[in-house]
C-alpha positions, -999 to +999 in steps of 0.1 A: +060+638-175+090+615-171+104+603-201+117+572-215+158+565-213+172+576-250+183+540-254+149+527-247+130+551-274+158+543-297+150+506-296+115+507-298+115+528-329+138+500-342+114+476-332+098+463-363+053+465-363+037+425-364+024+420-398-012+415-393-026+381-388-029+361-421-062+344-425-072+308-434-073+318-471-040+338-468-059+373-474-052+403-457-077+417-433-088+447-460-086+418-495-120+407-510-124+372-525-122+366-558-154+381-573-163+370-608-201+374-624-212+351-656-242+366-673-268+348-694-267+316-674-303+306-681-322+304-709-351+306-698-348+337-671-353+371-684-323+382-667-299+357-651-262+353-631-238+331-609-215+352-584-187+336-573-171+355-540-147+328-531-160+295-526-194+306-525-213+308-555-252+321-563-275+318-593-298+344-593-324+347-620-349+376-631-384+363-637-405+392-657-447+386-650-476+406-662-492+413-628-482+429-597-496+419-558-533+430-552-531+458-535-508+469-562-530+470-591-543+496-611-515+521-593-496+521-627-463+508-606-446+473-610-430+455-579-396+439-573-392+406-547-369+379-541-364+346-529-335+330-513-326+292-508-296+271-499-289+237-522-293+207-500-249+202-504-245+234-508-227+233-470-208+203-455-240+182-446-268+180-466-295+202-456-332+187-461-352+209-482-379+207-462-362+228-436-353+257-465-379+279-456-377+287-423-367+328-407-337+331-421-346+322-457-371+349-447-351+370-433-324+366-463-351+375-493-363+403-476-336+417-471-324+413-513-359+424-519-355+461-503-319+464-512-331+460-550-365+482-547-340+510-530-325+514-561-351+509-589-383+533-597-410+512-599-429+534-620-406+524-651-419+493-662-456+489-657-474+467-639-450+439-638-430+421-610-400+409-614-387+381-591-350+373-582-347+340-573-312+335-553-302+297-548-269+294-534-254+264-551-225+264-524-216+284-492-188+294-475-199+323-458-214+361-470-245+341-491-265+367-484-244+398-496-236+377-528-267+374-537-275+411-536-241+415-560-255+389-585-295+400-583-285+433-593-270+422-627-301+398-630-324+424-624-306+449-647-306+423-679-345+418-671-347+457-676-328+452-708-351+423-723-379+446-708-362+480-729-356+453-758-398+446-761-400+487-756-420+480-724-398+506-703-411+544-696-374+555-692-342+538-674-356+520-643-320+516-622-318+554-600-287+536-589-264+503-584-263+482-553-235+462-532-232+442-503-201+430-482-196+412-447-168+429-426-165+416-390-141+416-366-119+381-357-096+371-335-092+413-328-087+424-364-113+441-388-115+422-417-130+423-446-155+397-465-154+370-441-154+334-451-174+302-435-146+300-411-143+333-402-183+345-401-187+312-375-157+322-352-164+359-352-164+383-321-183+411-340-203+403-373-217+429-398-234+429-431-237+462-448-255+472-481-246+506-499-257+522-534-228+533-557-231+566-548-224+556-506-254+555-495-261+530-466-290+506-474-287+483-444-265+476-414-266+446-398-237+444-367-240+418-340-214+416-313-210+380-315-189+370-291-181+408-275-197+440-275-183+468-298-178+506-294-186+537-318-154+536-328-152+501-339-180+502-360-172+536-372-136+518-387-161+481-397-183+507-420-154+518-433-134+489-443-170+477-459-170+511-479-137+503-492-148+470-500-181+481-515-166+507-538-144+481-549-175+456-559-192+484-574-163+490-599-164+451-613-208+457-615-202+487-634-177+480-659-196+443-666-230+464-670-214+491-689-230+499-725-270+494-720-277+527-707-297+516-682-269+521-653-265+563-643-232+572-649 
């Protein structure tokens, strides 16, 4: 194998690496938004929160009722659902409300809904469901993966009215729960896209993980390109990072009820 002239390797090695590509916010590709959680936002929800991740902010409130679906009843096991929205201004142009419930609405509270029951036994608190309601009050991208961060610390301050009113069996949480966006733009992996970002994306992914790193969901779409093992091998990785990172903030805000394992 013929090798390069000393001069030329000498050079190169000189050569300094381009810095990656700042985005519009002036992250990094592997920095999260600003996350901040307020607690106790509602009065009037049994458990309630606003998660800000960047721009984009979600109130998600715990409602606590004494009957489960039908085909639930007299199993001695509660239920947990959601329900996800969009503020008319909570995007650039209003958006009617009329038009609020179509698939993706669907497709969004679903998905809160089974990222929540993977984590809760819902043999804990009786024949009860407890409904997360997730209105995004403004977006700029990763609504959906917000909402999961913020229903979990609604649901868990339901379960601690619930544990006040000694109406729990034992701790209902198995585990915690986070979500993150990682996608890959204009050739970089980056982490926690923005409005910006999601819309221009080659490859989009939304992931869902317990605290102990175990994969919930995985949504990947090759956007504008297709992707290889290998790229989403390094996208689940980045959203790990970022996951972990989440699941830090959830834990030391929750810490002190003992209703979170350790």
């Amino acid at each position: 194998m013929t090798r390069k002239p000393a001069a030329i390797r000498e050079h190169e090695s000189r050569t300094p690496h381009a810095p990656p590509p700042k985005r519009p916010d002036g992250r990094g590709p592997k920095q999260l938004r600003s996350l901040k959680v307020e607690r106790g936002v509602s009065s009037h929800a049994e458990g309630s929160a606003i998660v800000h991740m960047g721009r984009t902010r979600v109130l998600c409130t715990a409602s606590v009722e004494d009957r489960v679906p039908g085909w639930l009843r007299n199993q001695g096991r509660g239920w947990v659902t959601a329900e996800y929205s969009m503020l008319p201004r909570a995007t650039g142009e209003r958006t009617p409300r009329t038009s609020q419930a179509g698939g993706r609405a669907q497709e969004i509270q679903r998905l809160i809904g089974r990222s929540l029951r993977a984590i809760t036994d819902l043999t804990a608190f009786g024949e009860r469901t407890i409904t997360l309601d997730c209105d995004v009050l403004e977006a700029d991208g990763g609504t959906r993966t917000a909402a999961i961060n913020g229903a979990l610390v609604a649901l868990h301050d339901a379960f601690v009215w619930l544990s006040n009113k000694h109406q729990l069996a034992r701790p209902p949480l198995a585990d915690s729960v986070a979500a993150i966006s990682v996608g890959v733009v204009g050739g970089t992996p980056c982490l926690d896209l923005d409005y910006v970002e999601d819309s221009g994306a080659d490859v989009d992914m939304n992931v869902v993980m317990t605290g102990k790193g175990r994969f919930i969901e995985v949504q990947g779409t090759g956007e504008r390109t297709t992707f290889d093992e290998a790229e989403m091998r390094s996208l689940l990785r980045l959203a790990r990072s970022g996951i972990q990172r989440i699941t830090r903030y959830q834990r030391k805000l929750l810490a002190g009820s003992g209703l979170l394992p350790e």
